[in-house]
MARVEX-180325 format. One line per 2 residues: number of its first residue (from 1); their letters; for each residue x, y, z of N, C-alpha, C. Coordinates in steps of 0.05 Angstrom, whole numbers. Example, Ala and Ser with C-alpha at 12.3 -4.5 7.8 and 13.67 -1.06 7.14 Angstrom:
1) AS) 264,-114,156,246,-90,156,264,-66,156 ~ 257,-45,142,273,-21,143,258,1,157 .
This chain:
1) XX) 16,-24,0,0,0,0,17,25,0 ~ 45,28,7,61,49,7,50,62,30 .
3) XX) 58,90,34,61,104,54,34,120,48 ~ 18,128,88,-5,142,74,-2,173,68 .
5) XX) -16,168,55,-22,205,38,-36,217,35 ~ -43,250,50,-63,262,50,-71,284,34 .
7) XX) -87,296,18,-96,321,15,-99,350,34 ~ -74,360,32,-72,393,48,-85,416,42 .
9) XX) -100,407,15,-105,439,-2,-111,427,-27 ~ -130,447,-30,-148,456,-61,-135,482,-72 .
11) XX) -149,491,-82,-158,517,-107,-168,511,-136 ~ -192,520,-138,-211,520,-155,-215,549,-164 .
13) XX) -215,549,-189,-224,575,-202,-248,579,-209 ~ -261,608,-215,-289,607,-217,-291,600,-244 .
15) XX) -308,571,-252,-311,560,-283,-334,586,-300 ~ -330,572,-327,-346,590,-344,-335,597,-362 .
17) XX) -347,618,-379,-333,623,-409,-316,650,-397 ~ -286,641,-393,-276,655,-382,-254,666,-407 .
19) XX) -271,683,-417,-247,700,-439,-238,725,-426 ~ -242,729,-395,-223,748,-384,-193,746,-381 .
21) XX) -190,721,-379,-158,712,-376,-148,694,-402 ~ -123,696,-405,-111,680,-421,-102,650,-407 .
23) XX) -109,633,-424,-105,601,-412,-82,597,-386 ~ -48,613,-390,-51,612,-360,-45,629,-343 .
25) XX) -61,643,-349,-75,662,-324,-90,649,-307 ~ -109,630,-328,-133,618,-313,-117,596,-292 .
27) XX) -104,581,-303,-86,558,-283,-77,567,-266 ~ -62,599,-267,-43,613,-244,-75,615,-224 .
29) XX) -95,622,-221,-115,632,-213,-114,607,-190 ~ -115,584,-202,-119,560,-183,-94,545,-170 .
31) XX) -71,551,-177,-43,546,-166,-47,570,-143 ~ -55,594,-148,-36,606,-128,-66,603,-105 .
33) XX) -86,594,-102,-108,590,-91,-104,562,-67 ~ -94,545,-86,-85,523,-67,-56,530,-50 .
35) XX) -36,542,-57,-11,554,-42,-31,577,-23 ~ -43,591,-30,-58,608,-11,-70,595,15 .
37) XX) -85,564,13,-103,551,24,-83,538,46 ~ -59,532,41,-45,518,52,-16,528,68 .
39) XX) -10,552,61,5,567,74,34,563,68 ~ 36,544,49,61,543,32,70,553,11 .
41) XX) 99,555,7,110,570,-16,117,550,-42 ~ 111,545,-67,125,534,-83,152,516,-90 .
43) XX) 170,532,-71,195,520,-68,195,496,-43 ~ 179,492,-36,166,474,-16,161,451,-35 .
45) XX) 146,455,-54,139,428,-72,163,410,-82 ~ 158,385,-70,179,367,-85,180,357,-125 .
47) XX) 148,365,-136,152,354,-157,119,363,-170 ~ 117,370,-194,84,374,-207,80,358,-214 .
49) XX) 51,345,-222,36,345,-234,13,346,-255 ~ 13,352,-290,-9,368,-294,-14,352,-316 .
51) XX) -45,365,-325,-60,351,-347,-81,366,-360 ~ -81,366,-381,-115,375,-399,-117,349,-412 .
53) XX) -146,351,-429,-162,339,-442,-147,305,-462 ~ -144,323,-479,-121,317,-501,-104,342,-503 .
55) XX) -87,357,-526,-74,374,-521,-78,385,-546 ~ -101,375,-555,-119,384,-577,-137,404,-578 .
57) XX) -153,387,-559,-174,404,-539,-163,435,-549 ~ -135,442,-544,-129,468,-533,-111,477,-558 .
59) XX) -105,454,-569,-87,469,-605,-61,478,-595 ~ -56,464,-567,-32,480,-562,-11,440,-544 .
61) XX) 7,436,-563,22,413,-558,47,419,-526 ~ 42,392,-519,63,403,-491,56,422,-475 .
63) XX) 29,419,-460,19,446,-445,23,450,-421 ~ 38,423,-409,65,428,-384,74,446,-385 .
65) XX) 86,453,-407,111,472,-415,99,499,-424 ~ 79,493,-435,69,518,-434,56,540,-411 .
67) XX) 53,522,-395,41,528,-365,74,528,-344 ~ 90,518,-356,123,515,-336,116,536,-309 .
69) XX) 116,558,-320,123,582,-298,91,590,-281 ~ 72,582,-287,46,591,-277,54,557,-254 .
71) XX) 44,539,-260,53,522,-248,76,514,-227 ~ 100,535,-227,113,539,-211,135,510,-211 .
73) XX) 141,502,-237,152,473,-245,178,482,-249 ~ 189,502,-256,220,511,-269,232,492,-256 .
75) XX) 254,481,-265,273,460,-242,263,442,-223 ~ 242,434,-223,219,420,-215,216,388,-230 .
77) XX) 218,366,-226,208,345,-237,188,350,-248 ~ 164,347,-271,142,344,-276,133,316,-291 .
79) XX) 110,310,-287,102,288,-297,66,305,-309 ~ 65,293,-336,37,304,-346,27,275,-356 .
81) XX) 1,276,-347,-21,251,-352,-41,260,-359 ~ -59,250,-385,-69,253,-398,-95,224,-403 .
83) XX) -119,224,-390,-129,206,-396,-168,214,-404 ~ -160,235,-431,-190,248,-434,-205,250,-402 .
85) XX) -238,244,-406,-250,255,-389,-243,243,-363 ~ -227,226,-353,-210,218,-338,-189,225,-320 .
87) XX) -185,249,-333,-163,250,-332,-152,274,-299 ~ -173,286,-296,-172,286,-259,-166,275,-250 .
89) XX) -176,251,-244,-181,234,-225,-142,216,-232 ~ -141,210,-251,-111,195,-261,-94,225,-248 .
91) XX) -87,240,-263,-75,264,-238,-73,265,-211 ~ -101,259,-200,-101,256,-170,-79,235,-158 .
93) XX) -90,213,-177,-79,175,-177,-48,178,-177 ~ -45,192,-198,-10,199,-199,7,210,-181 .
95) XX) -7,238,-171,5,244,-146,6,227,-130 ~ -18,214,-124,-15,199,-97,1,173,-95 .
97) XX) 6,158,-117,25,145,-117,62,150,-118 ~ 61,173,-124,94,190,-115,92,193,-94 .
99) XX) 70,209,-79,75,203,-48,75,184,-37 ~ 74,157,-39,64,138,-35,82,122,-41 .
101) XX) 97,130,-57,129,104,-64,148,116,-48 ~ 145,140,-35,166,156,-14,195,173,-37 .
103) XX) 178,171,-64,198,191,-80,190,221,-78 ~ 168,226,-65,168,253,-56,147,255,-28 .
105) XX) 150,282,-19,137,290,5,111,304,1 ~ 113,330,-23,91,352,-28,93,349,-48 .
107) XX) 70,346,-63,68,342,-101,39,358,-110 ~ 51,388,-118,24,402,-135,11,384,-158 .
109) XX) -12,380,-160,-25,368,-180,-55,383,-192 ~ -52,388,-215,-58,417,-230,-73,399,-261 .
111) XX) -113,409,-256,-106,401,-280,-126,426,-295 ~ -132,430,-323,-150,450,-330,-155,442,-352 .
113) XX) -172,465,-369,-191,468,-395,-200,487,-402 ~ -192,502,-424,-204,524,-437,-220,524,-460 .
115) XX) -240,503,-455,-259,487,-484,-276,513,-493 ~ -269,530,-488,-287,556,-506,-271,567,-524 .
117) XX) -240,562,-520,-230,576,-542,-221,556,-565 ~ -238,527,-564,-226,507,-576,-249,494,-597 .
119) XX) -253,473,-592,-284,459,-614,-280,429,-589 ~ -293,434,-572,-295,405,-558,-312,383,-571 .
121) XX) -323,386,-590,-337,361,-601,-322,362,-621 ~ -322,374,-641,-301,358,-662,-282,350,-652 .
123) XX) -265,359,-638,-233,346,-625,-253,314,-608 ~ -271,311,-605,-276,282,-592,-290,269,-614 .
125) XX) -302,281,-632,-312,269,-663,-289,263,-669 ~ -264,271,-676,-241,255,-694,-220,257,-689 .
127) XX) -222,250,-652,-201,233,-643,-200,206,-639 ~ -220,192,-646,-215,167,-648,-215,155,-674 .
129) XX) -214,138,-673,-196,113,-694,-218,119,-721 ~ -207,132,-744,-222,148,-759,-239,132,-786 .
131) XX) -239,102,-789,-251,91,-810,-281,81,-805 ~ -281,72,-773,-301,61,-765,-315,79,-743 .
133) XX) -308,80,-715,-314,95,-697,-318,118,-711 ~ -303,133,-718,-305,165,-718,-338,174,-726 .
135) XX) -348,151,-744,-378,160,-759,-394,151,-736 ~ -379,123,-722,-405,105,-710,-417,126,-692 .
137) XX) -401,144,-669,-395,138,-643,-406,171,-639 ~ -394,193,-661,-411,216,-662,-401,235,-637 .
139) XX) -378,230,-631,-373,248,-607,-385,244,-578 ~ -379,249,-553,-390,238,-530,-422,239,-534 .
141) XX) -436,253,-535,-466,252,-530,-480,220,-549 ~ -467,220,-570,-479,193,-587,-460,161,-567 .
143) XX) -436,168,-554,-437,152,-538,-450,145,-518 ~ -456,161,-498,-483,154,-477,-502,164,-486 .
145) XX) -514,165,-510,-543,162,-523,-538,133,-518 ~ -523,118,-533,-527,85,-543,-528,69,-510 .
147) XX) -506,74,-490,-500,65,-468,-529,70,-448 ~ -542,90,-454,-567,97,-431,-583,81,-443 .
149) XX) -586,71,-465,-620,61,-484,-601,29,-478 ~ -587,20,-476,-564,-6,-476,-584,-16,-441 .
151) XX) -571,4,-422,-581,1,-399,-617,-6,-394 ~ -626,19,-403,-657,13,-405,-672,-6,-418 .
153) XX) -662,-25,-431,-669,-38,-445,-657,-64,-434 ~ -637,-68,-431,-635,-86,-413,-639,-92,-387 .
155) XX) -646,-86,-369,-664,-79,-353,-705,-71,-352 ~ -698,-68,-379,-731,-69,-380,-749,-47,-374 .
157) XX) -727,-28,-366,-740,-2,-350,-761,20,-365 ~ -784,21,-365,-796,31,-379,-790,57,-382 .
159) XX) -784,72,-410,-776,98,-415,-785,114,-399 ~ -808,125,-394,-820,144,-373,-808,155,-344 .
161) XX) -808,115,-345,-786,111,-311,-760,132,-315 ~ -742,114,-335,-716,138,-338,-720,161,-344 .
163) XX) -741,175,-359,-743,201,-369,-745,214,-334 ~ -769,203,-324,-761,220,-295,-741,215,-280 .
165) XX) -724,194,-276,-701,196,-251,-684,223,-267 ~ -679,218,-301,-661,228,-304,-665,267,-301 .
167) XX) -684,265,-302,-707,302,-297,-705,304,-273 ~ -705,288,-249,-703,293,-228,-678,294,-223 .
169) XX) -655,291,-224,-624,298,-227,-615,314,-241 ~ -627,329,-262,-618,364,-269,-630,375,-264 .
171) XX) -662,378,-250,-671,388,-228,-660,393,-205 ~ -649,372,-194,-637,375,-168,-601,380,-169 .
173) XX) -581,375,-189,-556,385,-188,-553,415,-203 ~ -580,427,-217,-571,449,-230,-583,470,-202 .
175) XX) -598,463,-191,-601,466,-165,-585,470,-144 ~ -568,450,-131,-549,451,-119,-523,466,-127 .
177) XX) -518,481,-151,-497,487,-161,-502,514,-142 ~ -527,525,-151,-524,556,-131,-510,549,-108 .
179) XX) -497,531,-103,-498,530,-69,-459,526,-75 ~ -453,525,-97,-422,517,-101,-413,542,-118 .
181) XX) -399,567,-95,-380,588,-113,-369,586,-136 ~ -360,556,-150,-344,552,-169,-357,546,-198 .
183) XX) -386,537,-190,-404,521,-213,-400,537,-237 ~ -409,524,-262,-413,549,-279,-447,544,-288 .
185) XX) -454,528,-296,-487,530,-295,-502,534,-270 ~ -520,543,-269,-533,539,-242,-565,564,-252 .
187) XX) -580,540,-253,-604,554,-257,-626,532,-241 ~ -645,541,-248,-682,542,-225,-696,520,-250 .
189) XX) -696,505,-259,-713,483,-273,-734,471,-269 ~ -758,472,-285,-781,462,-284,-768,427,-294 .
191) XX) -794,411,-296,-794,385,-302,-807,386,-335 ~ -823,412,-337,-836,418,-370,-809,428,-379 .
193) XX) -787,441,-377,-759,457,-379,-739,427,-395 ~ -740,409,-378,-721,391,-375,-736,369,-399 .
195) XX) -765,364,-395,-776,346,-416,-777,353,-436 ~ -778,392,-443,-783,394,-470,-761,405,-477 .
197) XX) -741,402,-474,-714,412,-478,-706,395,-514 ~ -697,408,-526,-685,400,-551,-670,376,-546 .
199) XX) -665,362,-562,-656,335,-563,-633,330,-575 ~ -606,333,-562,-579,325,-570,-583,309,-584 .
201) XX) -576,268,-575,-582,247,-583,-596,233,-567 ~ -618,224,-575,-643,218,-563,-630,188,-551 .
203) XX) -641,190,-524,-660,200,-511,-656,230,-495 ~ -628,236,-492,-604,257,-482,-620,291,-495 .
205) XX) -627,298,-472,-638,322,-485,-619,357,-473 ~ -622,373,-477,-613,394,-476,-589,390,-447 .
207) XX) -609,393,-430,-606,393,-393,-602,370,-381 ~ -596,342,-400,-581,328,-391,-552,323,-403 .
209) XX) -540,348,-404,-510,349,-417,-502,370,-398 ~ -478,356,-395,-461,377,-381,-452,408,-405 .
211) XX) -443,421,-396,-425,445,-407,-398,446,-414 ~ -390,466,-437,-359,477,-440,-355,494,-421 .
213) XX) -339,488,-412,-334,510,-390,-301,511,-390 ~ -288,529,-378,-263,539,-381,-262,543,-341 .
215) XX) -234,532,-333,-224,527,-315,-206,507,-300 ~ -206,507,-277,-178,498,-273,-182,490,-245 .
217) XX) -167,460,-235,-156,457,-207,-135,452,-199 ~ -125,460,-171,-108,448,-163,-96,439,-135 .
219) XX) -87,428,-133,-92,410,-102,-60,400,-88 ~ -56,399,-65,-30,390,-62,-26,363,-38 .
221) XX) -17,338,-48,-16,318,-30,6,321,-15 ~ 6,304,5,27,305,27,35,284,30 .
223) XX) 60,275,40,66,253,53,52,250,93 ~ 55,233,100,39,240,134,51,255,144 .
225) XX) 79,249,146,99,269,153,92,305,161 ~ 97,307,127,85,340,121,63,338,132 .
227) XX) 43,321,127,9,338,129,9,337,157 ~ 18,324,176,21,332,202,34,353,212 .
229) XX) 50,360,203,68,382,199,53,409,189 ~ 32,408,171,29,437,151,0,433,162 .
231) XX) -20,420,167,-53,419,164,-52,405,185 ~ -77,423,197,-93,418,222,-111,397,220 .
233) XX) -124,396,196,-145,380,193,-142,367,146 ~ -126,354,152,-129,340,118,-143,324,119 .
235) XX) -150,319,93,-164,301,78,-151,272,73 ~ -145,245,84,-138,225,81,-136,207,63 .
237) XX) -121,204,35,-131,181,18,-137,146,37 ~ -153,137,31,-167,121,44,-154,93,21 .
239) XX) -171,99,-7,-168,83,-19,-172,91,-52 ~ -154,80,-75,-155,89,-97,-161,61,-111 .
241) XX) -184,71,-144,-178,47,-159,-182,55,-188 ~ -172,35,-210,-172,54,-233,-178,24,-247 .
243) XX) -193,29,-270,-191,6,-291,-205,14,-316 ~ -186,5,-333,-194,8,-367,-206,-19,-379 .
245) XX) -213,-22,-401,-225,-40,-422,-225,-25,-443 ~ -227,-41,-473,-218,-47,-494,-225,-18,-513 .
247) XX) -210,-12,-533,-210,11,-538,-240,13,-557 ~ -246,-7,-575,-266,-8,-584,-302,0,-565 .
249) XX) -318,11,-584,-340,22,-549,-352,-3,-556 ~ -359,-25,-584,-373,-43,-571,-369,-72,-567 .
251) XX) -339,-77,-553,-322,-94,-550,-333,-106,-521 ~ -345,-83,-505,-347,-83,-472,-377,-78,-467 .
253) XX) -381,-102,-445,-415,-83,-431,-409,-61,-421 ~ -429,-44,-430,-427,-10,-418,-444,-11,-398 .
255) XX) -468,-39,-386,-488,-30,-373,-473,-46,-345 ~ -473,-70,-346,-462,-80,-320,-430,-79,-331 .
257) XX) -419,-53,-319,-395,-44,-340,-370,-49,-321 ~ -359,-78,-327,-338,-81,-302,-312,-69,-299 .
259) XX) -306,-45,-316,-278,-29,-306,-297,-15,-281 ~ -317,3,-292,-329,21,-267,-327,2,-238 .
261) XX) -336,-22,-240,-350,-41,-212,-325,-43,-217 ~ -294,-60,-223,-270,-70,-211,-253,-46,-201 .
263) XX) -262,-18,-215,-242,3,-203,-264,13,-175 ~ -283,17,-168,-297,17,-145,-286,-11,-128 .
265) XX) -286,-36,-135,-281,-62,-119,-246,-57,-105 ~ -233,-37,-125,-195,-38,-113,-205,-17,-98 .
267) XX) -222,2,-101,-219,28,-77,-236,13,-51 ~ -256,12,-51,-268,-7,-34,-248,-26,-26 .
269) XX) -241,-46,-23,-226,-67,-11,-205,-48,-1 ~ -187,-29,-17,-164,-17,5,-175,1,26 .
271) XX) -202,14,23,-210,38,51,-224,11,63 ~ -225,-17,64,-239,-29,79,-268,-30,78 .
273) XX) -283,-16,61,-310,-18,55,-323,-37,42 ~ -345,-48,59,-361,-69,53,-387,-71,45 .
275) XX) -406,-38,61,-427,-28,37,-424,2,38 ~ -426,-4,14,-406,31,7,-442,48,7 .
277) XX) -463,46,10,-482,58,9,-492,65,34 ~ -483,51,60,-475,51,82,-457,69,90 .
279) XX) -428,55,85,-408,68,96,-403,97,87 ~ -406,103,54,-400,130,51,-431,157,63 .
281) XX) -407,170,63,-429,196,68,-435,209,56 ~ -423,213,31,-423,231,10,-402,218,-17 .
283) XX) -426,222,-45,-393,220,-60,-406,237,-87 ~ -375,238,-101,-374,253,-125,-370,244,-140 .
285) XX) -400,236,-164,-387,223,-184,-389,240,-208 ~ -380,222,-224,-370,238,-247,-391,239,-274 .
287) XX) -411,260,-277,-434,256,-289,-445,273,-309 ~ -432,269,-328,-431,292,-357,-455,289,-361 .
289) XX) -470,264,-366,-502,263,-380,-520,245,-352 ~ -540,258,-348,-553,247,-332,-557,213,-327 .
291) XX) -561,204,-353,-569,187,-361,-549,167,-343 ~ -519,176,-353,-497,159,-340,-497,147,-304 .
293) XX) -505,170,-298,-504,177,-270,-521,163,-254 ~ -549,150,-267,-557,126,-260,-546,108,-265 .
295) XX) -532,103,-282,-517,74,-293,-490,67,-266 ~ -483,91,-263,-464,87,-243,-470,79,-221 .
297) XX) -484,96,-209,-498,86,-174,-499,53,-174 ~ -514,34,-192,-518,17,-197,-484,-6,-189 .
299) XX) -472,6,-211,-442,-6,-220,-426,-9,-191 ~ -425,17,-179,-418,30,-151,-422,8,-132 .
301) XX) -444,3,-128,-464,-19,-103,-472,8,-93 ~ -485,28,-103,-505,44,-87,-530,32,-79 .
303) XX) -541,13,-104,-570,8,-107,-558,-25,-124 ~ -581,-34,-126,-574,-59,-142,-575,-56,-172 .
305) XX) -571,-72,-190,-576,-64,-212,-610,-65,-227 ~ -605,-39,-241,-637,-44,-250,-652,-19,-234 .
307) XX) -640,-10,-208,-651,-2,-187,-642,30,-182 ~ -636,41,-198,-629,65,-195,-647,87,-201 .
309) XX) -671,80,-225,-691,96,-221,-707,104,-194 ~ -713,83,-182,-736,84,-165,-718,90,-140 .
311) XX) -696,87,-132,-679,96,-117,-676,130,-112 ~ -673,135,-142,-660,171,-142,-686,180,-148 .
313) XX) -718,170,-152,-746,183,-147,-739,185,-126 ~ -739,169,-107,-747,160,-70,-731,181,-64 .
315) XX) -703,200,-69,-698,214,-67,-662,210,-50 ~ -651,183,-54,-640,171,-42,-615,184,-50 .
317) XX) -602,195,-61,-583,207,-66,-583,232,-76 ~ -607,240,-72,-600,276,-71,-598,288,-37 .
319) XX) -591,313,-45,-582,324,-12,-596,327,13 ~ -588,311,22,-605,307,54,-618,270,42 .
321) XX) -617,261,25,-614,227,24,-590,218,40 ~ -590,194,44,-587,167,51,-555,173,44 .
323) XX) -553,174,16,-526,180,6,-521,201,-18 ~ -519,223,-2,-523,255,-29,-495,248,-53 .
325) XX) -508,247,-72,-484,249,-92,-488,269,-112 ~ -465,285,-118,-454,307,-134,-473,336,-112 .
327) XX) -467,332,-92,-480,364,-77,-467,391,-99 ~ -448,386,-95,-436,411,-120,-451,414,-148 .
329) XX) -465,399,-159,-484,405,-175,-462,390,-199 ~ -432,372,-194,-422,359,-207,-422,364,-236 .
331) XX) -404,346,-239,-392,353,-280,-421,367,-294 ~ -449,360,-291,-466,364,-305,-468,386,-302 .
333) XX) -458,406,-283,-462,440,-286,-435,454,-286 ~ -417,433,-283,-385,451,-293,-362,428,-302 .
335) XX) -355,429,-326,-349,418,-338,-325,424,-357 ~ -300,437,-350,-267,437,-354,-259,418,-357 .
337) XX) -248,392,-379,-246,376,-378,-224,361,-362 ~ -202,368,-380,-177,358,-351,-179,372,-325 .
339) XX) -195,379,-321,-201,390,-288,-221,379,-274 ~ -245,367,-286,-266,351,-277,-259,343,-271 .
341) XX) -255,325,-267,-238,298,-252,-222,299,-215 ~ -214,323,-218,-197,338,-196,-221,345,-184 .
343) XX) -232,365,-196,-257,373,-177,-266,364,-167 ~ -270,334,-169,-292,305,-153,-271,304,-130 .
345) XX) -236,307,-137,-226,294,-116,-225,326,-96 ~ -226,347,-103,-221,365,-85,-246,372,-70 .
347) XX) -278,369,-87,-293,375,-66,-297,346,-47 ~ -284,329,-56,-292,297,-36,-272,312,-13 .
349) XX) -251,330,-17,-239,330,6,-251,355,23 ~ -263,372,11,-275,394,27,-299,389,34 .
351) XX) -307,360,28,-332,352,49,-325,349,75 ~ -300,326,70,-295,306,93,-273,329,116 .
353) XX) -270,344,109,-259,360,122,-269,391,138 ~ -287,384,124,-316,393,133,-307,427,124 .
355) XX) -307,438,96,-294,463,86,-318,463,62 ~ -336,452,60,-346,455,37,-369,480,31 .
357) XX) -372,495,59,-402,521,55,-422,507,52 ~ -428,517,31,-463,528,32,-474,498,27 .
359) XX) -455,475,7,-457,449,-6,-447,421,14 ~ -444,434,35,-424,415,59,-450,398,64 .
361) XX) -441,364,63,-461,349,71,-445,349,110 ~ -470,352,123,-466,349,149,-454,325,161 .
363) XX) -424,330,175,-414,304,189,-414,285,174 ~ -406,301,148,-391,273,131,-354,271,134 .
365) XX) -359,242,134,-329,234,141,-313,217,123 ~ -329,204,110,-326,189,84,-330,205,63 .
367) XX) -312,194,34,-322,207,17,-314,194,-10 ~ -331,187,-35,-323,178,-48,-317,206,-82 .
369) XX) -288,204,-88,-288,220,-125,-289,198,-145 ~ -301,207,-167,-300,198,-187,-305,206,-217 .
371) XX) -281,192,-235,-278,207,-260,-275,179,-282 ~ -293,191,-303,-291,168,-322,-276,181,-356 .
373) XX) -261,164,-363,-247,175,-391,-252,155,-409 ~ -223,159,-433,-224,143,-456,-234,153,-466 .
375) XX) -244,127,-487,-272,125,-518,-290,111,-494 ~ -304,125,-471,-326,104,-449,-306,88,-442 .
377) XX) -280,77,-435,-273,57,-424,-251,58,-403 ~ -244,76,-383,-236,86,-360,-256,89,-340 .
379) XX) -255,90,-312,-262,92,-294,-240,101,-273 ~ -233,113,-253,-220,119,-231,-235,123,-208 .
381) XX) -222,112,-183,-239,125,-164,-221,127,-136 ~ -226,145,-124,-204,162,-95,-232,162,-73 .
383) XX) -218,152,-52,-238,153,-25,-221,168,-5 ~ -233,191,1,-229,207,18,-240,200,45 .
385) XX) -219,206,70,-234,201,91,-227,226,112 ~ -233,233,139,-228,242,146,-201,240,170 .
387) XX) -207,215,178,-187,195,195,-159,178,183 ~ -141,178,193,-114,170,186,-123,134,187 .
């Protein structure tokens, strides 16, 4: 298991179509936010961190280097990881395994996205494998179009059923976003708003898609050492798990989708958790299209399979449920791509550390992030706790 390792510090920038700053301006915004949070200087860090999308996304190759001095990396080791919508959460994963092999103590880990000054759907229209996929697959939305109708149908779930869990979850996270400084959507939704909303790829309508948004995080792990040393109160990695499948999207079940359930099964087994619908108090998953976000709970052991509609009616994981997931109003209302990911793991730690405002689930101590990448075939997941 290596040595344990905590979270000292965030910084999050305020997301949105941020053409006030230049790309890194926006990163400096969230570097010097987490050094602010934590009371350390730069030259303190043993080694970076950083990541966007692809490096497409942004038209700009090597964006380590382009970020060098905002980042505070000059003479600095850096390591950049890159695993599309994933690719938070793999950043997080990375740091914490340098602290964790005892090759460093303090490791900034920094990731962002400036998808307004870019074309985020063409760059995911024809980045993949261009004779077959590129036509099938249609860019993310035509992937969880096929993956949500895959689920409901195997399962049996009558459309109506999903049409409302999934209305009742951008109801309730575009909702919750007022309550998160950082969000970039955040509006008041009817259920007539959400049903008659224009239709991406059906069944996926307007308000069940996340946003382009432009922003950035960044966060700094510790060895025990330091975080005893620098923080009064950190955030504990508990337990990490990560797993891929095959690059093709219909090589793999997407519905009982076993990278998601075996990378939940490695985080679970190392924080010791046995029902994670139980044990956690809160978690953050990673939920671009509504649709998904039932599929997950399921995968997770939130609910059984099949069972996630009538679950998230009953009200079981929205705020003040059983088990609130995405209180921040999650990827579906702010959505930076190489930064999503981070954000799951930085607000999992400003739950459990009890720093979160207006979105703080009460006397939560547990906490689960989560980020999914690839072509659909990544999963990662970080368990935050409060206790060593």
């Amino acid at each position: 298991m290596g040595r344990p390792v905590a979270i000292i510090g965030s910084g999050q920038t305020k997301h949105g179509r941020r053409f006030d700053v230049t790309y890194p301006e926006l990163v400096k915004e969230a570097v010097d936010r987490v050094f602010d949070s934590t009371g350390i200087s730069p030259e303190d860090i043993d080694g970076v961190v950083s990541g966007t999308m692809p490096s497409m996304m942004e038209g700009v190759a090597l964006t380590h280097f382009y970020f060098a001095d905002v980042l505070r990396s000059v003479g600095k080791p850096i390591l950049k990881t890159e695993t599309c919508g994933s690719t938070g959460v793999s950043l997080a994963i990375t740091g914490y395994y340098w602290i964790a092999s005892g090759m460093a103590d303090l490791v900034l880990v920094v990731g962002s996205e400036k998808m307004n000054e870019g074309d985020s759907q063409a760059t995911m229209t024809t980045v993949v494998e261009p004779f077959y996929q590129r036509y099938f697959i249609s860019g993310a939305p035509g992937i969880f179009s096929m993956q949500s109708q895959q689920w409901s149908v195997h399962y049996g779930i009558p459309e109506e059923r999903v049409r409302a869990a999934a209305t009742k979850l951008s109801i309730d996270h575009h909702n919750d976003a007022f309550d998160n400084p950082y969000a970039h959507i955040k509006k008041k939704l009817t259920e007539e708003e959400v049903n008659n909303a224009r239709i991406i790829t059906y069944p996926v309508r307007l308000w069940d898609v996340c946003p382009n948004s432009d922003g950035a995080c960044a966060v700094i792990f510790a060895s025990e050492k330091m975080a005893k040393k620098i923080s009064k109160n950190p955030a504990w990695v508990k337990g990490v798990g990560y797993s891929g499948e095959e690059y093709w999207f219909g090589d793999s079940d997407k519905v009982v989708w076993q990278c998601a359930i075996d990378a939940a099964k490695q985080a679970y087994d190392m924080a010791g958790i046995k029902d994670p619908r139980k044990e956690l108090d809160v978690a953050e998953v990673y939920n671009p299209f509504t649709f998904q976000e039932l599929l997950y709970y399921e995968c997770f052991g939130f609910c059984d399979f099949g069972k996630a509609c009538d679950e998230t009616l009953k009200g079981t994981f929205a705020k003040g449920g059983e088990l609130p997931c995405d209180p921040s109003g999650g990827t579906l209302c702010t959505n930076p791509i190489g930064a999503t990911g981070l954000n799951r793991v930085a607000e999992a730690a400003l739950q459990v550390t009890n720093q979160a405002g207006d979105h703080q689930i009460p006397g939560a101590k547990l906490a689960l992030a989560h980020a999914m990448g690839g072509v659909d075939q990544y999963n990662g997941i970080m368990i935050l706790g409060s206790k060593l």
